[in-house]
C-alpha positions as CSV (number, residue, x, y, z in Angstrom):
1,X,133.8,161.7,270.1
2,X,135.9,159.8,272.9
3,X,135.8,161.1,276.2
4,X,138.5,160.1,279.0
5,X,137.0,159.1,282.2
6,X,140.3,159.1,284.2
7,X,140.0,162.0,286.3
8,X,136.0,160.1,287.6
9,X,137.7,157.0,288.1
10,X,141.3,158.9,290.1
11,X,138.6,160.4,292.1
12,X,136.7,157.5,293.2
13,X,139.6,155.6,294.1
14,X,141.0,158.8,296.4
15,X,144.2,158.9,293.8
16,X,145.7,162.5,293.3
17,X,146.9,163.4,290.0
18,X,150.6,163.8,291.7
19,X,150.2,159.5,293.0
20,X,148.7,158.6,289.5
21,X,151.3,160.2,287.7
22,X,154.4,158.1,290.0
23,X,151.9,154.8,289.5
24,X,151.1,155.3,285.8
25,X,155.0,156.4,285.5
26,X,153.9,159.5,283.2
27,X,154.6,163.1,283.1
28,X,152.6,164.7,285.7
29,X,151.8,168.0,283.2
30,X,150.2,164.9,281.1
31,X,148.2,163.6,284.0
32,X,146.8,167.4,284.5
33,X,146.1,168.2,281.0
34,X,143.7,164.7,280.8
35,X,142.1,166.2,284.3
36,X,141.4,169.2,282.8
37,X,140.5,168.2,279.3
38,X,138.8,165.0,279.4
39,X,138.8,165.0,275.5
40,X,142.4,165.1,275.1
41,X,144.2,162.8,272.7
42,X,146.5,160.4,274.2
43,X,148.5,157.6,273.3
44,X,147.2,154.5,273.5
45,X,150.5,153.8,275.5
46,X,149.7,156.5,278.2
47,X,146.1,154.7,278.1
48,X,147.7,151.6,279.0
49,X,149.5,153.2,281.7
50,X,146.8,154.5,283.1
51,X,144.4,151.5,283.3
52,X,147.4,149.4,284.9
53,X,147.8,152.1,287.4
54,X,144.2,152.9,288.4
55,X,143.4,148.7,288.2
56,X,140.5,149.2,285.4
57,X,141.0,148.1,281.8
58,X,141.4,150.5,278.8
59,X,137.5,150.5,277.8
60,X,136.9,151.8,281.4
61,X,138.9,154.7,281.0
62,X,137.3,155.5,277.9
63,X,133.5,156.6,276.7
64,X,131.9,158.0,273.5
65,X,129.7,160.9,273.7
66,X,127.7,162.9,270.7
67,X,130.3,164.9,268.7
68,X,128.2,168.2,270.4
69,X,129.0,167.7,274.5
């Protein structure tokens, strides 16, 4: 299972969800639902987006974790 790590990264960087979401130019309601479901499936455009924005590439946005977590 593929877990997002965006929310850890937003967080360490002091980025709010409402500053990612003008950076990443994506839907704020998007940038919510991935804080508050970090198993949500997203494109991998919106990925993109997102590791451009926070200054990390894809593969640091994303981990795998055992199907039961």
């Amino acid at each position: 299972m593929i877990r997002l790590r965006v929310k850890e990264i937003a967080d360490e960087k002091k980025i709010s969800r409402t500053r990612l979401s003008r950076l990443a130019d994506t839907n704020y309601k998007t940038i919510d639902a991935i804080f508050k479901d970090p198993f949500k499936e997203v494109t991998t455009t919106t990925l993109n987006k997102l590791a451009r924005a926070l200054d990390v590439s894809v593969a640091d946005l994303i981990e795998e974790v055992p199907d039961n977590a």
